[in-house]
N, C-alpha and C positions, 0 to 999 in steps of 0.2 A: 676465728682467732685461736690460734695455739693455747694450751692451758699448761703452765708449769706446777712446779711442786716445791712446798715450802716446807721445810721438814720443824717442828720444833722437838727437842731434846729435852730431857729430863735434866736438873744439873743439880737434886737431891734425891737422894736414895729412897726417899719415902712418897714421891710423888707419883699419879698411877694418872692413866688417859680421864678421871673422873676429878681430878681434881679441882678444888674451887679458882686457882691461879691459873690453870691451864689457855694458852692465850685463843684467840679467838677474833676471829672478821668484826672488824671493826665497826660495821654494818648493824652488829648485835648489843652494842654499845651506845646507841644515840641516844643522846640526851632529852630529858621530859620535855626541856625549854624547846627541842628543836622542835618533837613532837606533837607538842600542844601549840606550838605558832602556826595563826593562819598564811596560807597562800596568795588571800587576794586580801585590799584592804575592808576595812569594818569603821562605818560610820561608828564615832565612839556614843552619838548619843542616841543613834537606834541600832545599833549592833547589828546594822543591814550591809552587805557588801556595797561596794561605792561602784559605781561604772565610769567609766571614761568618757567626758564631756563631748556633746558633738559625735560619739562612735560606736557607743554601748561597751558590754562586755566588763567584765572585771577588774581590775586593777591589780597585778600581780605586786608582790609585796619582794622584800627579798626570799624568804623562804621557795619562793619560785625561782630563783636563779639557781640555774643546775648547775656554776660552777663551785656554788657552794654545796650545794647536794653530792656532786661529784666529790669531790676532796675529803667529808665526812665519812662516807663509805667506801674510801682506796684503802686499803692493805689489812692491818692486823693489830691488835692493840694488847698489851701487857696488863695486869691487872692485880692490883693489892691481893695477897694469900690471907693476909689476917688485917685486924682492925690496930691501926697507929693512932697511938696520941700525941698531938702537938702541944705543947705549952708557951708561952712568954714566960719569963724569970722575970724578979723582983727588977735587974739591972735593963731589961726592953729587947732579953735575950731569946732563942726559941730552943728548946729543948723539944726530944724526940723519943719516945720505943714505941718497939712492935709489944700487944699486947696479947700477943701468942708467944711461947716459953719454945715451940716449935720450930718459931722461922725467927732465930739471934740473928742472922747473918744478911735479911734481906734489906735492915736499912743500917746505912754505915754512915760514919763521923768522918769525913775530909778534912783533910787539910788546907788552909786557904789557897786560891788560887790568883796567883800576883798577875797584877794588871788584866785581870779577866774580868769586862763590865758586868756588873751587877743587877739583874732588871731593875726600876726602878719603883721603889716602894716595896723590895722585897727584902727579908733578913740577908748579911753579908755574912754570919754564919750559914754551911749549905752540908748536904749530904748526901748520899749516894745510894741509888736503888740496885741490887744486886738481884739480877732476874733469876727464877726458878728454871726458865728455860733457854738453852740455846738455838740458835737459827743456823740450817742449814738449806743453801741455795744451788739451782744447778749451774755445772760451768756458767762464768763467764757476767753470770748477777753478781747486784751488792744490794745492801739493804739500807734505807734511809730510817735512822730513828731518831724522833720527835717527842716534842709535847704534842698530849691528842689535840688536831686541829682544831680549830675555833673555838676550845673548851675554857674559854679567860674565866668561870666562873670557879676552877678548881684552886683550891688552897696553896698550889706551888706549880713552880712551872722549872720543868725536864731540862737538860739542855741537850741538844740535836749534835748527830753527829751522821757519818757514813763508815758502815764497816762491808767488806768484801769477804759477803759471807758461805761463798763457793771456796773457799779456803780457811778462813780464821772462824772455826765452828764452836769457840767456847765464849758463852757472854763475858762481856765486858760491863763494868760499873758506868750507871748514867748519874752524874751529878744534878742536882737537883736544888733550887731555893724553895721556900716558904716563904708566905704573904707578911707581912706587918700586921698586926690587930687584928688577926685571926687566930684562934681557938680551938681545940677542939679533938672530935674524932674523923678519920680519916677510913672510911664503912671498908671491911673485906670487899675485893671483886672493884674498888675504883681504878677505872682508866690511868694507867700512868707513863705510858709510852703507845705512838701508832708506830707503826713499822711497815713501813711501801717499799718491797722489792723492784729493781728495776734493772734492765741490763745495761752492762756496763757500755759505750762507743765513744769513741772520737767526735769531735764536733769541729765545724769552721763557721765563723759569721760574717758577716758584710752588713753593715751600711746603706741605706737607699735613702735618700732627700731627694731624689729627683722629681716628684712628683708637685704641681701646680696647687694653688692655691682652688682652681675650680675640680682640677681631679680628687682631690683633700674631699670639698664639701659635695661629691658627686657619690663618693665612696661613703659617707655619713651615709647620706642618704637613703642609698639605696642598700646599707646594715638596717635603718631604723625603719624603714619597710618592710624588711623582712621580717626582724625581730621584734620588734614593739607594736603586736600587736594585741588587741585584747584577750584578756584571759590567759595570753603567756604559751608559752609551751613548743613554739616552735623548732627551735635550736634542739629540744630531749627528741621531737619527732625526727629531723632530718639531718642533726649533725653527730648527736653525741653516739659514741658507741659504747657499749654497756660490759662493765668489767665483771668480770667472777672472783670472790674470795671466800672459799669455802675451808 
């Protein structure tokens, strides 16, 4: 597999290759919860692994499915410089700074955004993270940035966009909510965008129904043969192919 190069840029004078914002493989970022979650299941009242009835073998949990292992560990993620604090005001408002005199300019006050849905249960007051670095791509990529994937446990959630970063090399502001009934501080070095370069192509799709009701449960089948077997792990052995994001 070919290996590209993803440049990030300084976009304050004061920033140096050691800095604490400086972004980073997202791979370096997983969370304790992913972490510390087992692979297979656990009897809750002898904390012994379960095996598969009739087949032996362990019972893979989700933390074994590599497509979620895969999508935590793709691209690059952005990461608080300093410690923010979030507040609720007396009126069930959220109020915001950075509590570094350093970085004024990395979280910003927006302006409402009309008919743009709101997540649900988040303040519809929202703000903007102004990255410390830019991205630059070779010919012909763009870069997808996000809230870091399956991280619903983080106090606010990003919103995603696509920028074509083999051209437009100066970041762009990501708009952001905060949660309802949350509090608090917001630690230097938090996750707050992933960013998965890809290249850019054309695409066409089509349509297939034609397949039978025995071809349907023929092709089950013989997926849950191959895959579902004890202990897991097939698919990482013979189908997945393993990314680099250094």
């Amino acid at each position: 597999m070919d290996t590209r190069k993803i440049r990030f840029v300084a976009n304050r004078p004061w920033l140096t290759e050691d800095s604490a914002s400086k972004p980073a493989p997202v791979g370096k970022t997983i969370p304790e919860w992913y972490r510390q979650a087992d692979r297979f299941a656990r009897d809750p009242a002898t904390g012994k692994h379960v095996e598969m009835p009739g087949v032996g073998g362990k019972i893979p949990t989700w933390k074994a499915c590599p497509a979620v292992f895969d999508v935590m560990g793709s691209g690059y993620t952005y990461r608080t410089p300093c410690d923010i604090e979030f507040v609720e005001d007396s009126a069930g408002g959220i109020q915001a700074r950075v509590l570094d005199a350093g970085h004024p300019n990395f979280l910003l006050e927006r302006d409402p955004l009309p008919r743009f849905v709101i997540p649900p249960g988040y303040h519809d007051r929202h703000f903007a993270w102004w990255p410390d670095w830019a991205v630059e791509l070779p010919e012909g990529y763009s870069a997808l940035y996000t809230h870091p994937i399956n991280r619903f446990e983080l106090p606010f959630s990003t919103t995603s966009g696509i920028v074509d970063n083999d051209r437009d090399k100066l970041p762009g502001t990501m708009p952001f909510f905060f949660l309802k009934g949350i509090t608090g501080i917001l630690p230097a070095g938090t996750p707050y965008a992933q960013i998965i370069p890809f290249r850019r192509e054309h695409w066409d799709s089509e349509i297939d129904a034609s397949l039978s009701v025995e071809e349907m449960q023929a092709r089950s089948a013989a997926n849950s043969a191959k895959y579902r077997q004890p202990d897991g792990g097939v698919y990482l052995r013979e189908v997945w192919e393993r990314r680099k994001y250094e």
